[in-house]
C-alpha positions in Angstrom: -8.7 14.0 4.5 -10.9 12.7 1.7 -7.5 12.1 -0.5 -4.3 9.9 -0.3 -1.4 11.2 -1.9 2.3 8.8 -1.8 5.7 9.5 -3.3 9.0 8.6 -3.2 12.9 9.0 -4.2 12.2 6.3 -6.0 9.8 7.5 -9.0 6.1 6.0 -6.4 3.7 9.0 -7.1 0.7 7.6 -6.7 -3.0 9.5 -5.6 -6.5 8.1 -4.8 -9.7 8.8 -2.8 -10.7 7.9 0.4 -14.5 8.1 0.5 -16.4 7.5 3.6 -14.4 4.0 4.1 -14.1 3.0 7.8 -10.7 2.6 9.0 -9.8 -0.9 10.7 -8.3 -0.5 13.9 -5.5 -3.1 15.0 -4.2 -2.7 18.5 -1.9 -5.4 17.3 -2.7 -8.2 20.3 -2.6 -11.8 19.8 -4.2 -13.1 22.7 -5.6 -16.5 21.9 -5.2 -19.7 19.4 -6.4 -18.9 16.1 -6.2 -15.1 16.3 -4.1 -13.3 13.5 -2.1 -10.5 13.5 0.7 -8.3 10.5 3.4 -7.2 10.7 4.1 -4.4 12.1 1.8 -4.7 14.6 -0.8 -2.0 15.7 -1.5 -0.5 12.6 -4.2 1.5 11.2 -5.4 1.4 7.7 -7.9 2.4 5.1 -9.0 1.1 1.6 -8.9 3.8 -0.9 -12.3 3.9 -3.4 -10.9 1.1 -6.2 -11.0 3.0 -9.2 -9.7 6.8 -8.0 -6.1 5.3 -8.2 -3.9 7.3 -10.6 -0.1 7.2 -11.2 3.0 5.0 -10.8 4.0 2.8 -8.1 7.3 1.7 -7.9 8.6 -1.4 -6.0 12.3 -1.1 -5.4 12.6 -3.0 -2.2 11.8 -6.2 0.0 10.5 -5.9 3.9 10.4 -9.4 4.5 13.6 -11.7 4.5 16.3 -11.0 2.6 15.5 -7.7 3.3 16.6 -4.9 1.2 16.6 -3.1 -2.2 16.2 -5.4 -5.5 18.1 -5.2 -8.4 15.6 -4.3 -11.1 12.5 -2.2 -9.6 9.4 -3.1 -10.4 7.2 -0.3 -12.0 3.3 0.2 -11.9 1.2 2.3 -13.4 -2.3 2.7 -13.1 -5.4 4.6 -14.5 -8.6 4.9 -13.1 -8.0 1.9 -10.5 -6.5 -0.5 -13.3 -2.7 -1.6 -14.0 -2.2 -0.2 -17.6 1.9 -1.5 -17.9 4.5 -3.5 -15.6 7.9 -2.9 -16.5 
Protein backbone atom coordinates (compact mmCIF):
# COMPACT_ATOMS: atom_id res chain seq x y z
CA UNK A 1 0.00 0.00 0.00
CA UNK A 2 1.58 3.41 -0.93
CA UNK A 3 -1.38 5.10 1.35
CA UNK A 4 -2.41 5.20 5.08
CA UNK A 5 -5.84 5.93 5.70
CA UNK A 6 -7.27 6.05 9.85
CA UNK A 7 -10.71 6.83 11.29
CA UNK A 8 -12.64 6.54 14.09
CA UNK A 9 -16.18 6.85 16.08
CA UNK A 10 -14.59 9.44 17.44
CA UNK A 11 -14.44 12.17 14.50
CA UNK A 12 -9.97 10.81 13.70
CA UNK A 13 -10.11 10.78 9.78
CA UNK A 14 -6.82 11.32 8.99
CA UNK A 15 -4.83 10.19 5.43
CA UNK A 16 -1.07 10.31 4.32
CA UNK A 17 1.50 8.69 2.10
CA UNK A 18 3.78 6.05 2.60
CA UNK A 19 6.53 6.43 0.07
CA UNK A 20 9.26 4.00 -0.21
CA UNK A 21 9.98 4.35 3.83
CA UNK A 22 11.38 1.16 5.34
CA UNK A 23 9.41 -0.32 7.98
CA UNK A 24 11.26 -0.93 11.52
CA UNK A 25 10.92 -4.31 12.64
CA UNK A 26 10.60 -4.88 16.60
CA UNK A 27 10.43 -8.53 17.67
CA UNK A 28 9.86 -6.80 21.00
CA UNK A 29 13.01 -8.61 23.06
CA UNK A 30 14.85 -7.07 25.79
CA UNK A 31 17.69 -9.15 26.20
CA UNK A 32 20.48 -7.17 27.67
CA UNK A 33 21.28 -3.86 29.98
CA UNK A 34 20.69 -0.85 28.09
CA UNK A 35 18.43 -2.23 25.41
CA UNK A 36 14.98 -0.50 24.93
CA UNK A 37 11.80 -1.58 24.07
CA UNK A 38 7.52 0.10 23.75
CA UNK A 39 4.89 -0.74 24.62
CA UNK A 40 3.20 -3.09 23.22
CA UNK A 41 5.90 -4.99 22.39
CA UNK A 42 6.62 -6.49 18.85
CA UNK A 43 5.37 -4.01 16.76
CA UNK A 44 5.83 -2.98 13.33
CA UNK A 45 5.72 0.59 12.08
CA UNK A 46 6.21 2.95 9.34
CA UNK A 47 6.72 6.83 9.01
CA UNK A 48 4.39 8.33 6.68
CA UNK A 49 6.16 11.08 4.03
CA UNK A 50 5.81 14.47 6.63
CA UNK A 51 3.95 16.63 4.58
CA UNK A 52 1.08 14.20 2.77
CA UNK A 53 -0.81 14.37 6.12
CA UNK A 54 -4.36 15.64 5.61
CA UNK A 55 -7.39 15.74 8.05
CA UNK A 56 -8.40 15.65 11.78
CA UNK A 57 -7.01 13.62 14.49
CA UNK A 58 -8.90 13.38 17.44
CA UNK A 59 -7.48 12.39 20.91
CA UNK A 60 -10.25 11.19 23.13
CA UNK A 61 -8.39 8.74 25.34
CA UNK A 62 -5.30 7.81 27.50
CA UNK A 63 -3.33 4.27 27.12
CA UNK A 64 -1.02 4.83 29.78
CA UNK A 65 -2.18 5.08 33.56
CA UNK A 66 -5.16 6.23 34.47
CA UNK A 67 -6.26 4.68 31.52
CA UNK A 68 -9.34 5.66 29.74
CA UNK A 69 -11.40 8.29 27.85
CA UNK A 70 -10.76 12.14 28.88
CA UNK A 71 -13.18 14.48 29.42
CA UNK A 72 -12.71 17.16 26.75
CA UNK A 73 -11.01 15.47 23.47
CA UNK A 74 -8.41 16.89 21.96
CA UNK A 75 -8.85 17.86 18.20
CA UNK A 76 -6.18 18.15 15.40
CA UNK A 77 -6.25 19.18 12.20
CA UNK A 78 -3.71 19.25 9.79
CA UNK A 79 -2.91 20.33 6.11
CA UNK A 80 -0.18 19.42 4.06
CA UNK A 81 1.82 17.86 7.13
CA UNK A 82 1.27 21.00 9.45
CA UNK A 83 -1.18 21.50 12.55
CA UNK A 84 -3.42 24.34 11.30
CA UNK A 85 -5.93 24.48 14.82
CA UNK A 86 -6.08 22.56 18.35
CA UNK A 87 -9.23 22.81 19.97
Amino acid sequence: ASNIKVSSPGGTKISAKLGKRPVANDPGKIEKPGDENYLPPACVNIAPLEDTWEGVAVFDAVVSPPVGLVKNPVIVEVEKGRITKIS
